[in-house]
C-alpha positions as CSV (number, residue, x, y, z in Angstrom):
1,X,11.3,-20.5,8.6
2,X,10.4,-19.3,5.4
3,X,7.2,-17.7,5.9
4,X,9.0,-16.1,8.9
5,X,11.8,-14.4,6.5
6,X,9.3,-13.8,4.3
7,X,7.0,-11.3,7.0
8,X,10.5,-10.3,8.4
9,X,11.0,-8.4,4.9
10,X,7.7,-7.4,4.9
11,X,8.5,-6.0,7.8
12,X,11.2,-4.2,6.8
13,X,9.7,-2.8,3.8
14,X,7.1,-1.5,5.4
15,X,9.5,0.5,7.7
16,X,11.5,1.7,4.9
17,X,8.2,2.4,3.1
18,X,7.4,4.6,5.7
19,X,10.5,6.5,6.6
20,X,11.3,6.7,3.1
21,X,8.3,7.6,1.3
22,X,6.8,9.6,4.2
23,X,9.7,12.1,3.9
24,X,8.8,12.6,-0.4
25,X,5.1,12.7,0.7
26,X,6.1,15.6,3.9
27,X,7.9,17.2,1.0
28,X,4.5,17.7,-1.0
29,X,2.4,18.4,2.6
30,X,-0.8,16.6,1.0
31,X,-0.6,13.2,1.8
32,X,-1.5,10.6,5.4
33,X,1.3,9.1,6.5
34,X,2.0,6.0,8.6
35,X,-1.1,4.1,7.7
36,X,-2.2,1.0,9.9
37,X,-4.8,-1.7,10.4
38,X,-5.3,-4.9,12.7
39,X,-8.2,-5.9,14.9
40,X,-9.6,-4.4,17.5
41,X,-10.6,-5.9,20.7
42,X,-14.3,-5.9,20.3
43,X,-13.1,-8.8,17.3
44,X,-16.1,-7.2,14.4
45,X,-14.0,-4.1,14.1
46,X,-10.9,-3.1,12.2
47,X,-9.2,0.5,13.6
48,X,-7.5,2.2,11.1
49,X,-5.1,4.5,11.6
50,X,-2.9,7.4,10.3
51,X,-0.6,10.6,11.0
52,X,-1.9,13.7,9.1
53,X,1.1,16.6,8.0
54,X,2.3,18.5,10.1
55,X,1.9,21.1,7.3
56,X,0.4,21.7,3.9
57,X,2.7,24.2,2.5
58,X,0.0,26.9,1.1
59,X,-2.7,24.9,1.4
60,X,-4.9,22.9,3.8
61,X,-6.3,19.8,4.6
62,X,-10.1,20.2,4.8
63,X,-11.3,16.0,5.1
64,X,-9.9,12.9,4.2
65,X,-11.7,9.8,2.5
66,X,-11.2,6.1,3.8
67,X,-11.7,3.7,1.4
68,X,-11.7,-0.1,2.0
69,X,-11.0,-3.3,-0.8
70,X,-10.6,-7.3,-0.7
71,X,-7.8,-6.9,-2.6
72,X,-4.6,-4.3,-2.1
73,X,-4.6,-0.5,-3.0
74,X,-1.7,0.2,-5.0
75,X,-2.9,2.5,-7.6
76,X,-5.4,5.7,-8.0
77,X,-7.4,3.1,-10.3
78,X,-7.9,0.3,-8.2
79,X,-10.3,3.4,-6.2
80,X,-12.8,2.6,-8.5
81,X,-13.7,-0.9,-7.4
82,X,-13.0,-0.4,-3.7
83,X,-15.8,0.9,-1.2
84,X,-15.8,4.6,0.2
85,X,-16.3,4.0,4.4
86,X,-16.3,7.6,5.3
87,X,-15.2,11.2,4.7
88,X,-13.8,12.5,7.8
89,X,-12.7,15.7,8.7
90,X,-8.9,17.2,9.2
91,X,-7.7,16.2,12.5
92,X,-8.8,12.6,12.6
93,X,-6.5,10.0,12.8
94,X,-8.2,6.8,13.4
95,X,-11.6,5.1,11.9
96,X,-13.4,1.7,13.3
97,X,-14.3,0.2,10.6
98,X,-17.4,-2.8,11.4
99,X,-17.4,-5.6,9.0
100,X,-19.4,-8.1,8.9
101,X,-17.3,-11.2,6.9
102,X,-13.8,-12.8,8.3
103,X,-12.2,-12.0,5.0
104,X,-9.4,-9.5,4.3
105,X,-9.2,-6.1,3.8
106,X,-7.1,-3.4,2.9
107,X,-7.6,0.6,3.3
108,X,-6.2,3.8,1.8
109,X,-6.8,7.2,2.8
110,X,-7.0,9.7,0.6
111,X,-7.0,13.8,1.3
112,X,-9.4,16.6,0.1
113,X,-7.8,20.0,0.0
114,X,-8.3,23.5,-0.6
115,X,-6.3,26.9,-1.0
116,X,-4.9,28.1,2.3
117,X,-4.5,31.7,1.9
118,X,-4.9,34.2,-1.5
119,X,-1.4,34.0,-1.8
120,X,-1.3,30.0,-2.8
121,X,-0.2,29.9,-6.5
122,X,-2.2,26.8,-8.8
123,X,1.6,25.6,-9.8
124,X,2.4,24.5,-5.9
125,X,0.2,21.6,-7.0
126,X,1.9,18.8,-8.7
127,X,0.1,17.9,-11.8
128,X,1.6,14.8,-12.9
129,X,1.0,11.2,-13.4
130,X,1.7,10.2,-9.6
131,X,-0.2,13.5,-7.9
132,X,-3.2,14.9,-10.3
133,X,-5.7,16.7,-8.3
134,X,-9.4,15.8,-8.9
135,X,-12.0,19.0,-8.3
136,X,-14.5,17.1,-5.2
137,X,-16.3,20.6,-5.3
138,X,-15.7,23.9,-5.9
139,X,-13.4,24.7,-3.4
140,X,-11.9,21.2,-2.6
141,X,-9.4,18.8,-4.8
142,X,-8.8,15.4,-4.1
143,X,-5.4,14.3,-4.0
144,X,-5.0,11.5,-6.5
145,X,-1.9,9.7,-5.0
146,X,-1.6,6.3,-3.6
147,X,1.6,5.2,-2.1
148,X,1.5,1.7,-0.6
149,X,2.6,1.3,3.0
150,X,2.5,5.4,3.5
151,X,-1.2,6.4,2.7
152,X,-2.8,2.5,1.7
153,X,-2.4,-0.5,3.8
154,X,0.1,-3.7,2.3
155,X,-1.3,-6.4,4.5
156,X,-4.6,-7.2,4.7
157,X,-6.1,-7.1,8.5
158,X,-9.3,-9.7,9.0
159,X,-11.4,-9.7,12.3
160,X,-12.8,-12.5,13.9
161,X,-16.5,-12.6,13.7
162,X,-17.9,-14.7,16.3
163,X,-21.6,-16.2,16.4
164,X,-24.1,-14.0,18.9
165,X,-25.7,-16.6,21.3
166,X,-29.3,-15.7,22.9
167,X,-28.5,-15.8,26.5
168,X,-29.4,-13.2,28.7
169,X,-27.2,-11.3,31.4
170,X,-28.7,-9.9,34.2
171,X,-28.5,-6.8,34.6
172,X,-26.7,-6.7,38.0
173,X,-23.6,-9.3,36.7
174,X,-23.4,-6.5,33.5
175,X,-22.7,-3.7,36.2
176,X,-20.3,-6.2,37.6
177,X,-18.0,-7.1,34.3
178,X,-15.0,-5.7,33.9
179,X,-14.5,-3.2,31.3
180,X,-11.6,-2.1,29.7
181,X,-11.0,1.2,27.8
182,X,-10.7,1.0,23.6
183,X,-7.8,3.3,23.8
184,X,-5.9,3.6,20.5
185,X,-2.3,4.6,21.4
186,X,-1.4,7.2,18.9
187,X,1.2,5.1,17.0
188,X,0.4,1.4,16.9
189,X,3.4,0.4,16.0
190,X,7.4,1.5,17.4
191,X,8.8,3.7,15.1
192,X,12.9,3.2,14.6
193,X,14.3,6.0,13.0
194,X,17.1,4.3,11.2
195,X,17.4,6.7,7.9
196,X,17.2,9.9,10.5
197,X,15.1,11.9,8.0
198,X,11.9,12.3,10.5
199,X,11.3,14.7,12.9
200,X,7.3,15.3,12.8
201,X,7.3,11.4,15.1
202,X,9.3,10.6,18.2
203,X,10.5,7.2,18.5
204,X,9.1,5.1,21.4
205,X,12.6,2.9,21.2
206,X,15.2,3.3,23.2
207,X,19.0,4.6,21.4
208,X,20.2,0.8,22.3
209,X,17.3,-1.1,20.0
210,X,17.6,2.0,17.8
211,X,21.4,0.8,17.6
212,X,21.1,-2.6,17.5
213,X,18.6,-2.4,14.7
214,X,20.9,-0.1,12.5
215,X,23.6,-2.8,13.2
216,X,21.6,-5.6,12.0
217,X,20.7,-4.4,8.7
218,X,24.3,-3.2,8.3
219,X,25.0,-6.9,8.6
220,X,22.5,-8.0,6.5
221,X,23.8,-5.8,3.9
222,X,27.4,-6.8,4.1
223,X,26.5,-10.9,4.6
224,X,25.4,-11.2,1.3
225,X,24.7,-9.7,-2.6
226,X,21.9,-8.8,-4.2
227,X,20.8,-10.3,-7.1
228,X,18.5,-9.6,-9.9
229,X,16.4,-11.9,-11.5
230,X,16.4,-12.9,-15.6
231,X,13.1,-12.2,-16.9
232,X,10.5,-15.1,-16.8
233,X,8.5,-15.6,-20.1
234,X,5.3,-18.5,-19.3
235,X,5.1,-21.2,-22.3
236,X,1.8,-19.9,-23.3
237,X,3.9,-17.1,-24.8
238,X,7.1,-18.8,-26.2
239,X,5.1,-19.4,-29.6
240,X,3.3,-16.7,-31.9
241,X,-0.7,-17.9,-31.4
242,X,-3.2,-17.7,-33.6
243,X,-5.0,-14.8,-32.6
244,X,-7.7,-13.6,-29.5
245,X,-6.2,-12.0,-26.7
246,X,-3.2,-13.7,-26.3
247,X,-2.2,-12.8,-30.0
248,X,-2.3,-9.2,-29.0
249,X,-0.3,-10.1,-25.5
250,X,2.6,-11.8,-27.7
251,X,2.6,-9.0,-29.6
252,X,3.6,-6.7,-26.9
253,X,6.0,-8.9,-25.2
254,X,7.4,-9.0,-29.2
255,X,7.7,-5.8,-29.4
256,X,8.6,-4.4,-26.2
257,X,9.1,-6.6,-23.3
258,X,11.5,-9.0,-25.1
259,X,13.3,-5.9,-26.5
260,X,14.3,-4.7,-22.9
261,X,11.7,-1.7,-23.4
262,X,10.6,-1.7,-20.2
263,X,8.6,1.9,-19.9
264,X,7.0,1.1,-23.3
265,X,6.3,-2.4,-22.1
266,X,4.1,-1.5,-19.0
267,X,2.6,2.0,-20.9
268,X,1.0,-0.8,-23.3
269,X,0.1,-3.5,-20.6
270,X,-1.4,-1.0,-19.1
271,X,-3.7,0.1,-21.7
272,X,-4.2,-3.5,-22.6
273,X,-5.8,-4.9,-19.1
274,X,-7.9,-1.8,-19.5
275,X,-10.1,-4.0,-21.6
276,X,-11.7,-7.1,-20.7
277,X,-9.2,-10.1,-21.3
278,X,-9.6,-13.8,-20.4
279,X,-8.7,-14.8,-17.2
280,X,-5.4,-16.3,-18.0
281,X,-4.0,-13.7,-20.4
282,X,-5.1,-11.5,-17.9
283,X,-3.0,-12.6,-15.1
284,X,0.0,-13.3,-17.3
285,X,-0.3,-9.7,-18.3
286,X,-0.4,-8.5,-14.7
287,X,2.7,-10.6,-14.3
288,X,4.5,-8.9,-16.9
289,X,3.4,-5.4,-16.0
290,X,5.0,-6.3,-12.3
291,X,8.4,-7.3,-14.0
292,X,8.1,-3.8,-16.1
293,X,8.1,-2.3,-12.8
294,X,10.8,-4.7,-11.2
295,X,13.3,-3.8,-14.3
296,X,12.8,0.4,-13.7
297,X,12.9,0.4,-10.6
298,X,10.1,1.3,-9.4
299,X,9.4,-1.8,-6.8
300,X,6.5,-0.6,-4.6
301,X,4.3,-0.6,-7.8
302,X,6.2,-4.5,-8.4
303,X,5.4,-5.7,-5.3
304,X,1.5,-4.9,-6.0
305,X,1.4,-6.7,-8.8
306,X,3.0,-9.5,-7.9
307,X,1.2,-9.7,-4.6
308,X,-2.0,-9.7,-6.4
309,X,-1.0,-13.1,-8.2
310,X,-0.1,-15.2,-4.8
311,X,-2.9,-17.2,-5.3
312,X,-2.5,-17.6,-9.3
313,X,1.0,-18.1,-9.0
314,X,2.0,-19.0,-5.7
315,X,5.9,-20.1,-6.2
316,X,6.2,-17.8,-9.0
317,X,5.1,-14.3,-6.8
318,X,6.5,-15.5,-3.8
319,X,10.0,-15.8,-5.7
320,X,9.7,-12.1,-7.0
321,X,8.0,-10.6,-4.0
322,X,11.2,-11.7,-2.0
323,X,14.0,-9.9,-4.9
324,X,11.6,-7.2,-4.7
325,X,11.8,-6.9,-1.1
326,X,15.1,-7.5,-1.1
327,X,16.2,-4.7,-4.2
328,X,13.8,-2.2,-2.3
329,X,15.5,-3.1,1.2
330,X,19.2,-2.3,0.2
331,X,19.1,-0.1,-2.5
């Protein structure tokens, strides 16, 4: 029962990522939307899929880039260590990807664009921290924005890779097999939408389920109140150490964290796992960053962190992924 609540608000946070973020991404016309991933039948493949803009607002999509990780895409950064598939051009919506291992993996796609017309200013680009455009060429700009559940897959999707035996069909009982078309429908998954604020997808629900669905999380939202967590401080850091890394780790929590600075807090944590730390001060800090994140509100960047601990911390980041879920949910 558990694990099933748990994937039930996975669920739902993915929907709400969706709906939610797809509309502030439509808004900027330069992101995917609706990313997916799951086997495919042929069980070596993963599909991939995604919904381009319907527009780009002065400018236009030329290509986008699929990249592929073991571990989830939550940030621009986390690029760096994660394997460029393909670079496909505007208009495709779907990518096979052929592994070779029975492990995990997540995707994002990211878009290359240019100037649509001479009358596209420089300013209709956003240049900020969440949407700084990288030159790929001359004439092409990579949009530097990852959004989980909207342009970079949350759950990891892991085919089954089955042993090739050495028999031999004859030819005749090959003609003879049934086949079966590799059809992708365009949306994998029915769309409910609950919030109202799309109108580039049409729902493949009927009003009733549409109804029902609205009623339920009504319910859900009445039936009980949210609660936020107290912040968790591990032993290791209740006492001042003697130096190394987890001097300089104390001394941020000191100064910062403890302190209810919550955006200076995750500026320096930041900075600080940019560096090479030990393993454990390392994961502690990741910890910490994902509770900066929690406290301000911003609880898609949260869930990544915590999410990247489940293995570290198992209790501990299944505890906080839930309130995460639960604060991004009904807020």
């Amino acid at each position: 029962m558990k694990r099933f609540s748990i994937i039930n608000k996975l669920a739902i946070f993915i929907f709400l990522a969706v709906t939610g973020a797809s509309s502030f991404a439509q808004s900027r016309n330069l992101i995917v939307t609706g990313i997916n991933a799951f086997p495919s039948a042929s069980t070596s493949e993963i599909s991939v899929s995604w919904i381009m803009p319907a527009s780009t607002a002065g400018y236009k999509i030329n290509s986008v880039e699929i990249y592929r990780n073991t571990r989830p895409i939550t940030d621009i950064k986390d690029l760096e260590n994660a394997r460029l598939l393909a670079k496909l051009p505007h208009g495709t919506v779907s990518y096979s990807d052929k592994v070779t291992t029975n492990q995990e993996y997540y995707y994002a796609v990211i878009s290359l664009i240019s100037e649509n017309s001479s009358e596209a200013q420089e300013e209709n680009l956003y240049y900020d921290e969440e949407l700084d455009c990288v030159k790929d060429d001359e004439a092409t700009k990579r949009v530097s924005l990852v959004l989980p559940g909207v342009n970079a897959t949350v759950f990891g999707a892991k085919a089954e890779i089955k042993k090739r035996t050495a028999k031999i069909i004859p030819e005749k009982k090959e003609e003879q097999k049934k086949t079966y078309e590799n059809k992708m429908r365009e949306q994998p998954l029915p769309f409910v939408d609950i919030l109202g604020n799309s109108d580039s997808r049409q729902s493949t629900i009927s009003d009733k389920a549409k109804t029902q669905v609205k009623d339920l999380l009504k319910e859900k939202r009445n039936s009980r109140e949210l609660c936020v967590l107290d912040y968790h401080v591990f032993e290791e850091d209740m006492t001042e150490p003697s130096g190394g890394d987890d001097y300089l780790l104390f001394d941020i929590l000191k100064t910062t964290f403890i302190k209810k600075k919550y955006g200076e807090c995750s500026e320096k944590l930041v900075k600080f796992l940019g560096q090479n730390r030990s393993k454990d001060v390392t994961n502690r800090a990741i910890f910490y960053l994902g509770e900066c994140y929690y406290y301000t509100g911003d609880f898609s960047k949260a869930l990544g962190q915590f999410l990247l601990l489940e293995d570290v911390y198992p209790a501990l980041s299944r505890k906080w992924s839930e309130s995460t879920l639960d604060l991004y949910s009904y807020r």
